[in-house]
C-alpha positions as CSV (number, residue, x, y, z in Angstrom):
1,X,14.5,-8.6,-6.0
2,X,11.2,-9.2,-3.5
3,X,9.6,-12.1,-3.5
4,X,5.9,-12.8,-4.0
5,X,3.6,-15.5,-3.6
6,X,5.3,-17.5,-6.5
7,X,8.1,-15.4,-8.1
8,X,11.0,-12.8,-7.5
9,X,10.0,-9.2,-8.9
10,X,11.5,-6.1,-8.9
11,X,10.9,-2.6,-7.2
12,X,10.2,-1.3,-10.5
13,X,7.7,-4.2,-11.0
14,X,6.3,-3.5,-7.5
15,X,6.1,0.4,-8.4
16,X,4.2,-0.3,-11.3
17,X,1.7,-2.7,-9.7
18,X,1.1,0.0,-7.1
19,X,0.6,2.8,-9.9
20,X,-1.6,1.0,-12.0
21,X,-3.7,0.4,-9.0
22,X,-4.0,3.2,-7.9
23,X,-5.1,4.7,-11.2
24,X,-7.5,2.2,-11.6
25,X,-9.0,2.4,-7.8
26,X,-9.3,5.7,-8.8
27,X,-10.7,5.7,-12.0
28,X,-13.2,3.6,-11.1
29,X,-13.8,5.4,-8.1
30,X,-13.7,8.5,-8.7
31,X,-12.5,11.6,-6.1
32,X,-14.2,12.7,-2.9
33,X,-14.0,9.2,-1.0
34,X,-12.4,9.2,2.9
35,X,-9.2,7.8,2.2
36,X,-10.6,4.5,4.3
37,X,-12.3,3.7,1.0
38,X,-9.2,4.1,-1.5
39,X,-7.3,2.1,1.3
40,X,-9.4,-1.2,0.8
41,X,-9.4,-1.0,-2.7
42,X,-5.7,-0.5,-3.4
43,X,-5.7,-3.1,-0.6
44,X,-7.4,-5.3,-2.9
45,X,-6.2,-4.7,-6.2
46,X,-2.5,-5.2,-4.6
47,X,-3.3,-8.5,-3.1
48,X,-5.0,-9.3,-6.6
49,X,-2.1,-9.3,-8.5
50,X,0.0,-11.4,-6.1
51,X,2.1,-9.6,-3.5
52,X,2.1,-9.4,0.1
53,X,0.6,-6.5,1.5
54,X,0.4,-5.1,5.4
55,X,-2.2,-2.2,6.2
56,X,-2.0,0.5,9.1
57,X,1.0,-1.6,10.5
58,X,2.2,-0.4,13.7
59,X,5.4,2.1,13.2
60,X,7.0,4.1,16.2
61,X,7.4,7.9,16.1
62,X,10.5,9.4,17.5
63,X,10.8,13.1,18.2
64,X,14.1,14.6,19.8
65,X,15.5,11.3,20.2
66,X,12.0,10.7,22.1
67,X,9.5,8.0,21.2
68,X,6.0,9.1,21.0
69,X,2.4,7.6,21.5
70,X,1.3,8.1,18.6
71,X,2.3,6.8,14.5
72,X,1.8,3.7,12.3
């Protein structure tokens, strides 16, 4: 279980928060957007229904046991 802002909830929970978002972002949306667009809503529409939520976080890239520049 993962916690929230006020309760434990599963991955399927989770997984099904993050579906229905995206269906709706899109829905409402529509296609043809830059992906910067769909970020901030899902972004939204995540935090809405209560869980935590971390955009473009920093993640290294390692290549042949060699870290790269570049990656998030």
């Amino acid at each position: 279980m993962l916690s929230t802002n006020s309760h434990n909830i599963s991955e399927n929970e989770i997984s099904k928060i993050v579906y229905e978002s995206g269906f709706l972002v899109h829905k409402s949306l529509g296609p043809g957007l830059l992906e910067s667009a769909y970020e901030e809503c899902m972004f939204y529409e995540i935090k809405k229904q209560g869980l935590f939520v971390e955009k473009q976080k920093p993640m290294p890239l390692f290549y042949d046991e060699i870290k790269m520049d570049v990656g998030y």
